[in-house]
Structure formats: structure tokens, C-alpha cells
N, C-alpha and C positions, 0 to 999 in steps of 0.2 A: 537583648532585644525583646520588647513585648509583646508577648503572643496574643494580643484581645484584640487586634486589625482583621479588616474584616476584609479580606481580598475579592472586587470586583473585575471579572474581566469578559470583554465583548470581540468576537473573534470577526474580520473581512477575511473569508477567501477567495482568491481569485482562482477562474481554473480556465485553460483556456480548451476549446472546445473541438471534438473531434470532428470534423466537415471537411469536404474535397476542395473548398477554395474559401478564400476570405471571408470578412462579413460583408463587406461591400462591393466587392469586383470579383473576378475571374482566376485570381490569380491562385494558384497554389498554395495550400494550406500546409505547409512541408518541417514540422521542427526536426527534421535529421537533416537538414541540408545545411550542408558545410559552408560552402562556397557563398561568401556576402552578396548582398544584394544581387541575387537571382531569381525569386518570386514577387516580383514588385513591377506595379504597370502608371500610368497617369495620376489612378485612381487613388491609389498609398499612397503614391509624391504627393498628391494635390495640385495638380498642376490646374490651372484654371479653365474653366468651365468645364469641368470633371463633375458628374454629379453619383452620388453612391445608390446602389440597390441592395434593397436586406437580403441576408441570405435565411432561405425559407427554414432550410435546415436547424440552421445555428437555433432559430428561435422556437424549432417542435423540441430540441435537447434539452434547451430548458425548460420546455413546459413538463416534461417528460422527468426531470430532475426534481420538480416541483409533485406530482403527483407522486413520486416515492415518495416523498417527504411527507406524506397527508395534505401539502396548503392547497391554497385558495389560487387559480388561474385566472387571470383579470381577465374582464371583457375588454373592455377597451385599453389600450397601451399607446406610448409614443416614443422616440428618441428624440436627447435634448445635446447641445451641446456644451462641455462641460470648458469652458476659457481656461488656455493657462498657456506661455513660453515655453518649451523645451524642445534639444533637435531633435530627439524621437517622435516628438509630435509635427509632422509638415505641416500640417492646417495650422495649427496654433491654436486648436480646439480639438478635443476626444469627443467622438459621438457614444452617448453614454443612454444614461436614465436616471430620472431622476426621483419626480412624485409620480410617477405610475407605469411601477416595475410590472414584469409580467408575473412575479410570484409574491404574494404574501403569507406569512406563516409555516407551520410544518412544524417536524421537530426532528433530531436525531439526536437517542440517549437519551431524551427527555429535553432538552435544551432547545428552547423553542426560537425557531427563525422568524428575523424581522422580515425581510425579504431576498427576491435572488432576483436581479436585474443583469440585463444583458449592454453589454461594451465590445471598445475593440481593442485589441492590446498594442501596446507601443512597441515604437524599433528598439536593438537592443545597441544600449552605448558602452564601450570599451574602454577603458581611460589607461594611458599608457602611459609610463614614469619615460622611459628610454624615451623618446618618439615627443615626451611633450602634450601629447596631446590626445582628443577623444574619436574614435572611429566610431561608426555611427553603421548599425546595420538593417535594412528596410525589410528584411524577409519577415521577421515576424510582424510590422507595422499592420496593421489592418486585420490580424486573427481573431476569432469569433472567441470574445472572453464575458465567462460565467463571474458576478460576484453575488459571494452570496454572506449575505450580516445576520449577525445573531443578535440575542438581544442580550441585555446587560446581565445575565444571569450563571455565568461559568465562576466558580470560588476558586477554583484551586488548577494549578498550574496542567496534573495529569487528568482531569477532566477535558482540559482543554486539547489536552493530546489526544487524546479516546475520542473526542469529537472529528478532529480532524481526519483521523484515522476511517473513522466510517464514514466520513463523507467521501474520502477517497475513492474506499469502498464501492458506494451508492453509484458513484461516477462510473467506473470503469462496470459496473453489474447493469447499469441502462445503455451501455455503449457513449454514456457522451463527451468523457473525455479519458484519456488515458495518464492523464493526473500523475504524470512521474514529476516528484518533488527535486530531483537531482539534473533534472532536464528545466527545469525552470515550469514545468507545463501546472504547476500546483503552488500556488504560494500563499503563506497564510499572514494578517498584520492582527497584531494585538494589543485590544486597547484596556490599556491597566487600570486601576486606582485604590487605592486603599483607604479604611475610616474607621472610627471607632464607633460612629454612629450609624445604628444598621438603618435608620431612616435619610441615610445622605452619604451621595459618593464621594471621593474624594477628587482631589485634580485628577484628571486622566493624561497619560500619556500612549501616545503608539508608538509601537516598534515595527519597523517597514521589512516586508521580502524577506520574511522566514523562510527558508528553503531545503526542512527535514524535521519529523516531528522532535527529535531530541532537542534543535536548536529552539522550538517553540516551547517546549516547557522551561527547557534552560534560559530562555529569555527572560519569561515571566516569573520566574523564581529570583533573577535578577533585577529585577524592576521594583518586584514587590519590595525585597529588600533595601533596592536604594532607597525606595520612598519612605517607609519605617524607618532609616537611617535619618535621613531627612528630616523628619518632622519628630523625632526625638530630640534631634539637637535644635528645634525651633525656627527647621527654617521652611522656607517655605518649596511644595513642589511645580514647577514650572509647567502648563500645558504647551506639551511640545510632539515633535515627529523624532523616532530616534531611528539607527540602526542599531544590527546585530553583529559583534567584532567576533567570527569565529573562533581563532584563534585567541584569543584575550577572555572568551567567554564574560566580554562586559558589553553593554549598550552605549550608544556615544550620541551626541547631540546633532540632526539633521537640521531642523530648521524651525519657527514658530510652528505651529499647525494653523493650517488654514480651517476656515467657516465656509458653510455652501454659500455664502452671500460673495467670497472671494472668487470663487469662478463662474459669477455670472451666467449662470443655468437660463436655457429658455429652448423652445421646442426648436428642434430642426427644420426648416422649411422647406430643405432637400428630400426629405422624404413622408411617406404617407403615413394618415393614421393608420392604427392599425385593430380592428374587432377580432379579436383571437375565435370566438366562440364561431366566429362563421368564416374564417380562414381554415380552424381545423375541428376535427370529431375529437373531443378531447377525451368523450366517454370509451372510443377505439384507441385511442393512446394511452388509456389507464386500461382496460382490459388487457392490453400488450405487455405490460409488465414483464419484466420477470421475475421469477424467484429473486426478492432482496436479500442484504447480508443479515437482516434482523431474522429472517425468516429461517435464513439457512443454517444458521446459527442454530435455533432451537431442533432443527432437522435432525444435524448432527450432535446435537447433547443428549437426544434420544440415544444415539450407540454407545454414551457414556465415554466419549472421547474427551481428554484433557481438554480445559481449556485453550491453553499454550496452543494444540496441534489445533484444534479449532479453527484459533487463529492465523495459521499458518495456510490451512486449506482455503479460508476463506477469504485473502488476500488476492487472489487470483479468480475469476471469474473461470477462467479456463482450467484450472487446477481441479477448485472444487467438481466442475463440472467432471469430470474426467475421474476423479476421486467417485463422485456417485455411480458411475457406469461402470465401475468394476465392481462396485459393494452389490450391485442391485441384486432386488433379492434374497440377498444374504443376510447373518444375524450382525449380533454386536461382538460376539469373540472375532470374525473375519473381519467386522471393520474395523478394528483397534488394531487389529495385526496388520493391515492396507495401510492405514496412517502413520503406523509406526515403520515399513519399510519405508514408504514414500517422503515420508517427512526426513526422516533422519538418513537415511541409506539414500536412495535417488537422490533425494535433491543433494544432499553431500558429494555424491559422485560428483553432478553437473558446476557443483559452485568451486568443489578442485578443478574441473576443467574449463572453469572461467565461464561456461554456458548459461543460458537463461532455460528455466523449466515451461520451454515449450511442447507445443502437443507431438512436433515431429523428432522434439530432442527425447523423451519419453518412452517408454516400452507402450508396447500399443496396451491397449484398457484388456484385451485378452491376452494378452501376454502376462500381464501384473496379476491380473485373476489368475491365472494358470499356473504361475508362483505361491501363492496364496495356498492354493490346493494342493499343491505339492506339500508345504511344509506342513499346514492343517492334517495332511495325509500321513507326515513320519518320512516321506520320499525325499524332503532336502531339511538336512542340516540348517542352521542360520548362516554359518561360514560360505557353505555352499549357494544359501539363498541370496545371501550380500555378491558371491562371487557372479552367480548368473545370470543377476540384474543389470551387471557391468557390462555381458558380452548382451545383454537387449536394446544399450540405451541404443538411439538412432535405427535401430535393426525395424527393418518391419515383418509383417506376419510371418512368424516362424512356428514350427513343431518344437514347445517350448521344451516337453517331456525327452523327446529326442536327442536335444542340443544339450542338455543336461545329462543326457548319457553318453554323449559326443565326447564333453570336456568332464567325464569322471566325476560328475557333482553328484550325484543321485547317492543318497545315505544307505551305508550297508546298515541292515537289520538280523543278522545273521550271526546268532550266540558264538557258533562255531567260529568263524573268522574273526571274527573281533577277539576271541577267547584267545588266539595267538597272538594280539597285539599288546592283548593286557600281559599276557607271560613276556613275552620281549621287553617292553617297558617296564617289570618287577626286575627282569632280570640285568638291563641294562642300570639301574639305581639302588643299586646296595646301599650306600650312605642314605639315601632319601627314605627307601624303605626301613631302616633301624628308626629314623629319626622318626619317623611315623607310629613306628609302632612302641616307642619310649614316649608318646605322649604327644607329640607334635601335629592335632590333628588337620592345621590347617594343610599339612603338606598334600591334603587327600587330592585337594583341585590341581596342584602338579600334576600330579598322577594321568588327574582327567587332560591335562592341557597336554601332558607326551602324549597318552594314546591319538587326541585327536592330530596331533603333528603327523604321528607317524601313519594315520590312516589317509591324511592331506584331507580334514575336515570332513570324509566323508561318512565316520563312524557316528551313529548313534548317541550321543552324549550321554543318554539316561541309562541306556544299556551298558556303555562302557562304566559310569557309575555303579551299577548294579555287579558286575565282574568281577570289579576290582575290588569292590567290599569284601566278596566271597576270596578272594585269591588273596588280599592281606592280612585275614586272619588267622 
């Protein structure tokens, strides 16, 4: 296959928005609810003469999603209605946007946005093999949904991941939606093409309702391929809509792709213009800010933390947040050692017991300091520091120092005691000690791993090393 294609690709995400009811009615904004059509009034059915109201909300999140981005907040905006059949859509129209989103521009990663325009997301249809047939569910109909388009300028498949990824990000860091890709609440469409002429795209094809970033670079690493396939053997590539086969890890053929000319776009007449700049203080809603993931990011590359863990903290708005308020204050040896418990140690504990790393599933932020200083201090072991964090999780304000003397964790430092564990362990391994001392020096960390058995992790490490050098010679 020839490598001189020149991979273009332009990412839609949709996200749908975090608000206490609809975009247009009353009704409950609820993605955890189980039970079918339960948050659904007149308004989502369309039942006739039902007329819709914006929700003020949905539309400060996006202005709000825009200003982290650096764009541009229109003055004046509208909703249009976007024509098309399906039974998700009761109207038989999507109230969308069309030429005058409320955001233009921005960037995330350097990747610069066309726009981020405000929708409402459709019901969700269920197609059943047994049954025959499609069950059709209204609760999501009517939810305040963010898209937001880039422009034609992503090359390569893990860019487009790492885009995604911190858009996520941004989302869940401004409060405006909680963007879980596995809940359907984030979904991303990718429009491919490939050429050999870097002055000309090629056919573009989309691929619909990505739903996790692996399946989005695997998509497109899919596509890209088919098409170079393609048009090596002289044929030609088709513009079309595809899906994504999970399983098959292939793309498969939806439908022609439609033109804005095919769903007849034109303003809504149900509802008002709208002048942003004097509906909100836009200059009070960029001061509001908070710390972004770009920002927070260089925050923590100051304590010289991996990248990887980086990433891990900064995935979480609540994490990271909870991560600084133990560090605070503190140097870069204590934050490296807070990240490397908490990344690797806590959140392991919670993801063996099936838990999410919330603030009340968590040792409190004084409790994980109060760990920290302990071992900083020589007072816990790592065995013992892994062990104590286990009797924290869920626990609230406790005498951390105490409870660590409670359940025996607290590190003997003590030549003399330890000195009788190193002789018990010489003298419990005759075979191990010859073989040691005929040349075998890896057998030294045996050595270390009995003592600490038999002190129940709470000996010294470095001192037990120190011991036992003296005592095998």
C-alpha cells in the first residue's frame, strides 16, 4: 500500500448537555433513567399546537464551551428547523442551527473549530431481531445537544483521538456536560478523505455514532485504508454515511450522504430571535472560568509528574481537584509520591471493587496527606501504606497516625528488633544462604522479601537491607 496519501479528516461531536430539563419544555433531563418513556410531555411528542421555549441554560453551556475554546460568541443567533422522517423525530423536523451558530472558532490542540451550534437530541430506537421490530424511546427526545465541527485539518487518526479526548475534557471542567462516551452522552462522526494532492481532498466519507475514543481512531484508520485500497485498484470512492461494526472492526455502508439543500433549513417561527450579548454578560461568564485541562496540565508538569499520570488526574475534574488539595503547599517529591499512591494504589483498590473514584468513595484529602507524611517520614512501609489506604477508602475523618497503630502498620525502625528477624530468616534458609554466598547474588531480595513476611511488612526495608549485608558476611 502507498504511503504518499495524504489523510484528511474533520471531526462532528455531538454532546449532549448538562441542564435540569429539556431544551424546550419542562420535562426532565434524566440519562440514568431506566424506565421508557418517562420524561416526556406534549412538547417531545409534538402533539399540536405545543409550542417550544429555549432553555436559557443549555444556551450559557455553550457560550461557556466556546469561551474556553478562545471563539468568537455571536451577537445575534437563531434556530432553524432541520426537515427530515424518522420515528425519533415526532415533529418530522430537528430544531437545530444552521448559518448562525452561537460559537465560531477556537481551538483545542491547535485544531481549529468551525463552529459549536446548539440542537436537540433524538429518541433512542431499539431494533429487535426476536420481536420484529423497533421500540422507540422519548426520554432522551428533546435534550439540550452541543455539536461542535472542526475544520478540515486533523491528518492522522491519534490526533483525532487526543482532540476528542480534551474536548471531553473541557466539557466535564466548565460543568457542561458529563460527556460519558459509554452512556451515549458524547459521540463523535468522522469525515474521512484521502489524496495525493495536498492542494485537493479527496471523496469524503462519514462514519456515524462513534462511541469511545479507540473505536474513533480505529475507525479512521479503517476508512483511510479502505480508500487507498480503493483507488489503488482504480476505483472509485463513493460519498457516503457509514457505520462502525464493533465487533468486525470494519465500517459498512449506511446511506448516500445528504446536502444542507436536502433538509430544507429555514428559521423557526416558534421561537425568538435571539442577541446573546444582551441576554448575557459574556465578559462575567469568561471571568467564571475555571482552571482548563490545557492549564492544568502545565500546572502539574511543574512537579515533573509523568505524563501518563497527568493524564489520569486530569481526566476527572474532581480528581484533579482533590489531587491539588492534598499536594498544596507541598514540593515535587510529595506530589510524585500523591500521584503514584492515588493513581496506581486507590484508584486500583476502587476499580477491584467495581467503584467509581468519587470524592465520598476516596480517603478524605487529609487523610491521603497524612499518608504521604507518614511514609515521607519512614513511619509506613509502602506495604503498609498500600494496606492503610484500604481500611480509608469510604471512612471519613479519622486519626490517621492512630489507626495505623491500631492495625500494626506503623514501620519498626528499631536495629535491635529487626536484628532478630534478620537472624531468624539466616537461620530459617541454610540452602538459600549457601547459594548466596557461592555467588547467587540475586538471592539478596529473598532475603529482604522473608524479613519483611515475617515482620507483616512492617520492618524497615532499607534497614532490613542494611542487616542483612552485615549478617551474610
Amino acid at each position: 500500500m502507498s504511503n504518499d496519501y495524504i489523510t484528511t479528516i474533520g471531526l462532528e461531536v455531538h454532546a449532549e448537555l448538562h441542564t435540569n430539563s429539556k431544551m424546550w419544555c419542562g420535562c426532565k433531563n434524566d440519562p440514568y433513567e431506566k424506565k421508557p418513556n418517562q420524561n416526556i410531555c406534549e412538547v417531545c411528542m409534538a402533539h399540536p399546537g405545543t409550542l417550544p421555549v429555549p432553555n436559557k441554560d443549555a444556551i450559557k453551556k455553550v457560550i461557556t464551551v466556546g469561551l474556553a475554546l478562545g471563539a468568537d460568541i455571536a451577537d445575534f443567533t437563531e434556530f432553524d428547523r432541520k426537515n427530515y422522517f424518522y420515528p425519533d423525530i415526532p415533529k418530522g423536523y430537528q430544531i437545530s442551527q444552521y448559518k448562525l451558530p452561537i460559537v465560531t472558532g477556537g481551538k483545542i490542540n491547535g485544531i481549529e473549530v468551525t463552529r459549536i451550534h446548539l440542537e436537540e437530541d433524538t429518541a433512542k430506537s431499539t431494533h429487535t431481531t426476536s420481536a420484529n421490530a423497533t421500540l422507540v424511546d422519548y426520554n432522551r427526545a428533546g435534550v439540550p445537544l452541543m455539536e461542535l465541527v472542526t475544520e478540515p485539518v486533523i491528518h492522522t487518526a491519534e490526533d483525532a483521538g487526543k482532540f476528542a479526548r480534551e474536548l471531553q475534557r473541557v466539557l466535564r471542567y466548565v460543568g457542561a456536560s458529563e460527556a460519558n462516551m459509554e452512556m451515549g452522552q458524547m459521540r463523535v462522526e468522522a469525515n474521512i478523505s484521502v489524496s495525493k494532492d495536498p492542494n485537493k481532498f479527496g471523496t469524503k466519507c462519514e462514519v456515524k455514532n462513534l462511541n469511545s475514543f479507540r473505536s474513533v481512531e480505529e475507525a479512521i484508520k479503517y476508512e483511510v485504508a479502505r480508500h487507498i485500497e480503493l483507488i489503488e485498484k482504480g476505483e472509485q470512492v463513493i460519498q457516503e454515511t457509514r457505520g462502525w461494526d464493533e465487533n468486525k472492526q470494519t465500517t459498512f455502508s449506511q446511506r448516500k450522504k445528504e446536502n444542507a439543500h436536502d433538509y430544507r433549513y429555514f428559521p423557526d417561527p416558534d421561537l425568538p430571535k435571539l442577541y446573546l450579548h444582551k441576554l448575557f454578560n459574556i465578559d462575567e461568564i469568561k471571568s467564571s472560568l475555571p482552571t482548563l485541562p490545557k492549564e492544568m496540565r502545565e500546572k502539574l508538569a511543574g512537579f515533573d509528574l509523568k505524563p501518563d499520570t497527568i493524564d489520569i488526574l486530569i481526566d476527572s475534574p474532581s480528581l484533579v481537584n482533590y489531587f491539588n488539595e492534598v499536594i498544596k503547599d507541598k514540593d515535587a517529591a510529595f506530589a510524585n509520591l500523591t500521584a503514584n499512591y492515588l493513581t496506581a494504589d486507590i484508584l486500583g483498590l476502587l476499580k477491584k471493587d467495581s467503584k467509581e473514584a468519587t470524592i465520598d468513595s476516596l480517603p478524605t484529602s487529609k487523610s491521603l496527606r497524612a499518608v504521604i507524611e507518614m511514609i515521607q517520614a519512614g513511619e509506613l512501609s509502602s506495604r503498609g501504606a498500600k494496606d492503610l489506604l484500604a481500611e480509608l477508602l469510604d471512612a471519613k475523618e479519622v486519626d490517621v497516625k492512630k489507626l495505623a497503630e491500631e492495625k500494626g502498620l506503623i514501620q519498626k525502625n528499631d536495629p535491635e528488633a529487626l536484628k532478630t528477624i534478620v537472624a531468624e530468616v539466616i537461620s530459617e534458609n541454610p540452602k538459600q544462604v549457601a547459594d548466596y554466598k557461592s555467588g547467587k547474588e540475586a538471592m539478596f531480595m529473598f532475603f529482604v522479601g522473608q524479613c519483611m513476611k515475617k515482620s507483616k511488612g512492617s520492618g524497615n526495608p532499607a534497614l532490613f537491607q542494611d542487616l542483612l549485608k552485615q549478617a551474610l558476611k
